[in-house]
N, C-alpha and C positions, 0 to 999 in steps of 0.2 A: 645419445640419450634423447627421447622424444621431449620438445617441450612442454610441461605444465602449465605456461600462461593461458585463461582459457582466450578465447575468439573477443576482439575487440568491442564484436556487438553482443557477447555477452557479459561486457567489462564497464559496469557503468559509470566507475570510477575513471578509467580508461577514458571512455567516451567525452567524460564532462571537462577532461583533462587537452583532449582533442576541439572541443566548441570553445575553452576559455581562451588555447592558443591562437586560433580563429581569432576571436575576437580581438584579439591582440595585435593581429595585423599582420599574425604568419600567413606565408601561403602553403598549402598543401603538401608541395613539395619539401619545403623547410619542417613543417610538423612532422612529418616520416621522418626526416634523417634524426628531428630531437629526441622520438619518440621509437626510433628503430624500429619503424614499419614500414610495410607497401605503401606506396604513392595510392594505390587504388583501393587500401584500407580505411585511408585518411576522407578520401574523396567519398566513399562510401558511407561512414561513420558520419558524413558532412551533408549529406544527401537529403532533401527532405520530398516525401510521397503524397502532394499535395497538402490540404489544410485539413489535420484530423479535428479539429473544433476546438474545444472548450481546455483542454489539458494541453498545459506545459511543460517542458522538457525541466529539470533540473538544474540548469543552465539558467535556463530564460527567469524562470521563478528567482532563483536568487538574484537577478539583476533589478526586481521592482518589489514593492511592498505588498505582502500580502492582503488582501480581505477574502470578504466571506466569500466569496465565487473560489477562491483556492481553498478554502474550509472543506466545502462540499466535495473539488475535488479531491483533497488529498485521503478527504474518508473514502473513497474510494481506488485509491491506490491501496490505502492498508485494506482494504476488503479484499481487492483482487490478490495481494500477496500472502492472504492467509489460507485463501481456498481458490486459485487461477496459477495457471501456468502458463507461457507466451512457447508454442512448438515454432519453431524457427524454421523458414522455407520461401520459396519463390514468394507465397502470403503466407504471412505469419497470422497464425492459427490461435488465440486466446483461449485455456479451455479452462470452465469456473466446474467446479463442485457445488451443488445447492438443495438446498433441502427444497423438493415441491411447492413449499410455501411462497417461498419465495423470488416465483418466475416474475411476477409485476415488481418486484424489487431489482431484479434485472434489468429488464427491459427499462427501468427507470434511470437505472448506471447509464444504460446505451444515451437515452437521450441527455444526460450530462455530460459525458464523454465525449460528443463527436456531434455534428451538427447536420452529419450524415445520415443515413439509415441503413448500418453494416446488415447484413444479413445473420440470425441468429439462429441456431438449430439446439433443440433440446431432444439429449439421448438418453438414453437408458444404460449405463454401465453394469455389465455385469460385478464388474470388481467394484467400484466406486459409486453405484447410482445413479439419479440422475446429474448430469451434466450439461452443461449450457457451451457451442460453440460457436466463436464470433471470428469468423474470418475477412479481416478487415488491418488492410495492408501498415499503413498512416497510425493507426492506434497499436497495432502491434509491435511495429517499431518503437513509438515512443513507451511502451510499457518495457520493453526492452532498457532503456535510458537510464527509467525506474529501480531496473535491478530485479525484477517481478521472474519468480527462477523459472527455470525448466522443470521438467518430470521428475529429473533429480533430485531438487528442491535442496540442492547445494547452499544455498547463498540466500539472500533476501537484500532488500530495499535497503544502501547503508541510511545509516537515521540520521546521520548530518548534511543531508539534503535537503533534512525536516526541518522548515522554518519553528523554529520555540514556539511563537504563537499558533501554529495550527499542528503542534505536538498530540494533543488529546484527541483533535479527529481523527488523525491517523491509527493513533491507537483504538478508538473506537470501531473504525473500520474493520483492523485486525481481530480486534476483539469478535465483533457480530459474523467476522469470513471465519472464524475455527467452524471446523468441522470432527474432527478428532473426537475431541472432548466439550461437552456442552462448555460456554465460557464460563457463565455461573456455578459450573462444579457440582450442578445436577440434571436431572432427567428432564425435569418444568422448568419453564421463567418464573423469577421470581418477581413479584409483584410491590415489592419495595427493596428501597436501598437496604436498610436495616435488616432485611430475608437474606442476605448475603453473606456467606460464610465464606465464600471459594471463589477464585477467581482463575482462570486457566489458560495459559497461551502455551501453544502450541508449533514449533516451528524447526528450523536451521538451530544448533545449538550455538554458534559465535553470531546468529542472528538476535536470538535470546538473552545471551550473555549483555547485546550494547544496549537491547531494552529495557531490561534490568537496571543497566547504569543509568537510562536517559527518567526511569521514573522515580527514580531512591529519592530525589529531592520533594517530590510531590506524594508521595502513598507514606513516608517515615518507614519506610520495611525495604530490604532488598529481593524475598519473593524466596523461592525455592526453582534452582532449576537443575535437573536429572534429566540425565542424558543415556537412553535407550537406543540402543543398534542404529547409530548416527541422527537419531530424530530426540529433540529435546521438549521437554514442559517445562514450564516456568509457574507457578503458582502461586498465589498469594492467600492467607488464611488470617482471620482473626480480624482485626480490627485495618489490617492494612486493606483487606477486599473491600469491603467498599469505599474507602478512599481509592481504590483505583477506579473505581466504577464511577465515583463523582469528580472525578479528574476527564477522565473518557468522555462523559455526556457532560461536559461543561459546555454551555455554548451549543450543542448539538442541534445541529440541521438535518443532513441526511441521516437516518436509522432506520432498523428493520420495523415495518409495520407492526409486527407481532411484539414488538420491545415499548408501546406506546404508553400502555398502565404502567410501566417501571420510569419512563422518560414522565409521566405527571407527576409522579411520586418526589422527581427533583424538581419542580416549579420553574422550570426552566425560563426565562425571558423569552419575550418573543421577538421578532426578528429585525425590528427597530433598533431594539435592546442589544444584539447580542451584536449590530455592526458595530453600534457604538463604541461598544466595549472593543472590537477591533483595532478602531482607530485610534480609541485610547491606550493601544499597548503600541502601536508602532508610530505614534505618537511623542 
C-alpha cells in the first residue's frame, strides 16, 4: 500500500519538527533514523537558499518575541494563504489570485517579504483571472514552512505557529486574501463597522474548524462552518461579525488600500501606539 504521508516539504509540522531537533544538537543523520527518513530529506528540509529578507521561518519566530515587523509579516502569510499557492519545483513558483485593484498591494507584499526583487508576472486566467506569479526560490520555500497549500488547497497554515499576539493580523490577512466570497458577505465594502452583517472565510475545512476554535474566545460566537465538495465556509452573522472585524483590524498595519474608510471608522492608533501596545502584551 502506497504511503499517505505527504512530502516532508510539504509537512510543515514535519519541517518545524526537523529545525527544533537541529537545534537540539541532533545531527542530520541521527534526525532521519528518529524521524524515519532519508539522510538527504533531513539535509534538504535543513538547507537554506540564500537570505529571503524580511520573513521568518516558524522555527525561528517562536524562538524570539514578536513586534510589529512580525505583525506586518504574519498579515501577510494569512493573505497569501487565503488566495496563494507555493507549485513546488526546481523554483518554487508562488501563484496569488487578485482582484485588479490590487496589483500596488502586491508589489507592496514583495517589498516586505524579501529584501530582494523577485521577479513578478501578472496573468490573465482563464479559470481564475487575474493572477500574480513570483518565482523566487528562498521565499518559496519558506512559505512552504508556512503551510501555504498547493493547488489542492488541502491543508493551510497550522494556527499554533500563530504567536497569540499577532493572532488578529493573521486573520486580517486571511480575511482581505478571500476571494471566493466578498469577506464582508456582500458585493461592496462596507464603510463602517456597524454596516456589518456577514463575515466570510473561506478555506480547508479542518483549516476552518481550528479558526473557528482560535476566535470563539474573542468574537463570543463560534461562526457557522459548511462544508461543500471538500471546500469549507465559515461565517459569522449578527452581532459576532463585527466583533470579528474589530478583532482583525486591531492594531492594523498592513491592509488593503481600498479597506481604508472602514480601517477610520475603527480609530485605529497610530504606529507609536500600536508598538506600544506590542511590548505591552509580551511584556
Amino acid at each position: 500500500m502506497a504511503s499517505t504521508r505527504p512530502s516532508p516539504r510539504r509537512d510543515p509540522v514535519l519541517l518545524y519538527r526537523i529545525q527544533s531537533d537541529f537545534a537540539a544538537g541532533l545531527a542530520p543523520a541521527q534526525i532521519a533514523e528518529k524521524l524515519s527518513l532519508p539522510v538527504y530529506t533531513v539535509t534538504t528540509a535543513l538547507r537554506r537558499d540564500g537570505s529571503p529578507g524580511a520573513l521568518p521561518d516558524p522555527y525561528s519566530l517562536a524562538q524570539r518575541r514578536a513586534d510589529q515587523r512580525d505583525a506586518t509579516l504574519l498579515y501577510w502569510v494569512g493573505y497569501v494563504a487565503a488566495c496563494g499557492a507555493v507549485y513546488d519545483g526546481p523554483t518554487p513558483t508562488v501563484v496569488i489570485d487578485l482582484d485588479p485593484r490590487d496589483i500596488p498591494h502586491v508589489e507592496r507584499m514583495l517589498a516586505d517579504l524579501t529584501d530582494r526583487h523577485p521577479g513578478c508576472e501578472f496573468c490573465q486566467s482563464s479559470a481564475r483571472g487575474l493572477q500574480a506569479y513570483i518565482r523566487d526560490r528562498a521565499l518559496g520555500r519558506l512559505l512552504l514552512h508556512w503551510g501555504i497549500p498547493d493547488g489542492s488547497r488541502a491543508d493551510s497554515v497550522p494556527l499554533h505557529f500563530i504567536p497569540a499576539a499577532l493572532l488578529p493580523h493573521f486573520v486580517r490577512g486571511y480575511l482581505e486574501g478571500g476571494r471566493g466570497t466578498p469577506p464582508f458577505g456582500g458585493r461592496t465594502t462596507p464603510g463602517s463597522v456597524g454596516a456589518i452583517r456577514r463575515v466570510v472565510f473561506e478555506g480547508p475545512p479542518t483549516f476552518l474548524a481550528a479558526l473557528r476554535e482560535a476566535l470563539r474566545p474573542h468574537v463570543d460566537g463560534r461562526g457557522t462552518l459548511v462544508i461543500r465538495r471538500g471546500t469549507g465556509r465559515l461565517t459569522y452573522t449578527g452581532r459576532a461579525a463585527p466583533r470579528v472585524v474589530r478583532f482583525a483590524y486591531r492594531d492594523a498595519d498592513r491592509s488593503l488600500p481600498r479597506l481604508d474608510r472602514l480601517r477610520q471608522t475603527l480609530r485605529l492608533p497610530g504606529p507609536a501606539a500600536q508598538n506600544g501596545r506590542l511590548r505591552a502584551r509580551r511584556g
